[in-house]
BAFI-3210 file (N, C-alpha, C; in Angstrom, 3 decimals, decimal comma, padded with zeros to 6 digits):
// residues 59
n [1|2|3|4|5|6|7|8|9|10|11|12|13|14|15|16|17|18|19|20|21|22|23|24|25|26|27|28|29|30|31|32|33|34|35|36|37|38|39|40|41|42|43|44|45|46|47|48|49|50|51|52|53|54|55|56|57|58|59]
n.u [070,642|071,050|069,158|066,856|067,747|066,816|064,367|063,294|064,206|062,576|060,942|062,719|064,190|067,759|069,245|067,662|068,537|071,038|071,512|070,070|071,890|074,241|073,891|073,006|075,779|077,546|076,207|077,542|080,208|080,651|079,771|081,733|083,666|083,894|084,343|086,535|087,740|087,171|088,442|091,021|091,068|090,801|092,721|094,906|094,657|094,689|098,023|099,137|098,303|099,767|102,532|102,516|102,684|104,597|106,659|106,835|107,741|110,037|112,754]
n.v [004,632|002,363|002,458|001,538|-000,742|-002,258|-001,966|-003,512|-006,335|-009,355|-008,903|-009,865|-011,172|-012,483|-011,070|-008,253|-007,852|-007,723|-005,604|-003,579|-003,383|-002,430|000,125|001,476|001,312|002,526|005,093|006,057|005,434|007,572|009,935|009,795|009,781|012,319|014,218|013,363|014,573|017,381|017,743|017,808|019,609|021,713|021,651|022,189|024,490|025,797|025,239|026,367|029,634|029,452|028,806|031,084|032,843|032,639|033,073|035,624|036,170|037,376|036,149]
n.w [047,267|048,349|050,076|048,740|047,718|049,915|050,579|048,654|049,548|050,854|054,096|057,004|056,091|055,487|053,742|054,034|056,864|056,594|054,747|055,866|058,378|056,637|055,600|058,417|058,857|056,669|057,148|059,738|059,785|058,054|059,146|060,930|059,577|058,471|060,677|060,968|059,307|059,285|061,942|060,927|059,418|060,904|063,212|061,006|060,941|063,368|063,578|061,546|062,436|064,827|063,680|062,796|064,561|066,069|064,614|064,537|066,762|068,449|070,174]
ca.u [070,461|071,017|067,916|066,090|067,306|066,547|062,803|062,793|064,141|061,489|060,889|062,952|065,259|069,363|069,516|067,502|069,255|072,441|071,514|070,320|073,414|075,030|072,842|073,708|077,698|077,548|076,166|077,903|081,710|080,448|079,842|083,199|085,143|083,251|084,482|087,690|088,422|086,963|089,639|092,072|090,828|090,913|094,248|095,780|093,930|095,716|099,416|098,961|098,495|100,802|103,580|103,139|103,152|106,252|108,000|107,092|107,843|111,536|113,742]
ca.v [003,434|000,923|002,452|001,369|-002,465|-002,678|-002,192|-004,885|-007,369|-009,482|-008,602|-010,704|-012,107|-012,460|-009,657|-007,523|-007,822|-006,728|-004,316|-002,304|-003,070|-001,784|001,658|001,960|001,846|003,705|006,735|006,149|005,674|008,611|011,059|009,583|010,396|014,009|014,578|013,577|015,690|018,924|018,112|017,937|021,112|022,785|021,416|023,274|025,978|026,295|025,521|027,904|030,554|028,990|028,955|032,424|033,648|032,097|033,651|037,011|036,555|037,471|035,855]
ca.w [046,477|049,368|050,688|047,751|047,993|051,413|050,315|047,310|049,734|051,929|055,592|057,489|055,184|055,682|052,915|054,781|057,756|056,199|054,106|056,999|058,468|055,854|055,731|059,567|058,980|055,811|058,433|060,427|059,077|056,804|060,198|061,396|058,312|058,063|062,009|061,157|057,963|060,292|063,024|060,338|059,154|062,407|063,594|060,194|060,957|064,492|063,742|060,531|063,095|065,512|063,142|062,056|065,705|066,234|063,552|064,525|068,418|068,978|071,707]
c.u [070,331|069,880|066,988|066,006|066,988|065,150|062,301|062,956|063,202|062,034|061,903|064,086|066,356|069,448|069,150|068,229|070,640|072,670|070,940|071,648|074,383|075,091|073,549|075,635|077,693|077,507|077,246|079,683|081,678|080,426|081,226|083,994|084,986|084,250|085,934|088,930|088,028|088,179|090,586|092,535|091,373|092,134|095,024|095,625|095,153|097,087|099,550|099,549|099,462|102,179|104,052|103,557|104,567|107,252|107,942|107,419|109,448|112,038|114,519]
c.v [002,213|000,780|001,655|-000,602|-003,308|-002,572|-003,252|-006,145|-007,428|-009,426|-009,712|-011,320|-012,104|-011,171|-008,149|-006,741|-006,948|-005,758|-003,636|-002,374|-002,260|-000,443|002,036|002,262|002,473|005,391|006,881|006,602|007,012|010,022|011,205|010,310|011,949|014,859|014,550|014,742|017,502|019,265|018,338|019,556|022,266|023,173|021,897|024,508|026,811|025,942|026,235|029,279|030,508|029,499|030,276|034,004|033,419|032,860|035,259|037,227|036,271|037,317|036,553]
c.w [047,371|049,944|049,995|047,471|048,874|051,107|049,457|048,491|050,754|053,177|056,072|057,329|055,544|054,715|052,964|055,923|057,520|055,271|054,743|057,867|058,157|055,851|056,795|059,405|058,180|056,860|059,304|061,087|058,235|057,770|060,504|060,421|058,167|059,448|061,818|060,133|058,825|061,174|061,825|059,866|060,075|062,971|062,185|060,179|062,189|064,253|062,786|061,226|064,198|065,075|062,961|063,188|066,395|065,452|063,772|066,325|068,686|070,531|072,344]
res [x|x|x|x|x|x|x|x|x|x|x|x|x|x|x|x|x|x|x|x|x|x|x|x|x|x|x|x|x|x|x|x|x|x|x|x|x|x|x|x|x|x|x|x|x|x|x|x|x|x|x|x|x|x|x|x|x|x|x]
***
């Protein structure tokens, strides 16, 4: 949709300007947040298995 008002407004303009702006951080915060919900993922993934090797490794 942002794409879409970035074409109505004229070349040049202040509204231009920051509605590609906008576009760019949208991607950009939107990769970030994707990257960080994966690690999150990942890192439960490994103390999951962590935990459960622990509990079966007698001292």
């Amino acid at each position: 949709m942002s794409s879409f008002i970035y074409l109505l407004t004229p070349l040049g303009g202040v509204h231009s300007y920051c509605s590609l702006l906008r576009i760019g951080f949208h991607a950009i915060f939107g990769d970030l947040l994707f990257l960080k919900g994966l690690f999150s993922l990942n890192m439960f993934v490994f103390m999951l298995i962590w935990i459960f090797y622990l509990r079966n490794f007698s001292l």
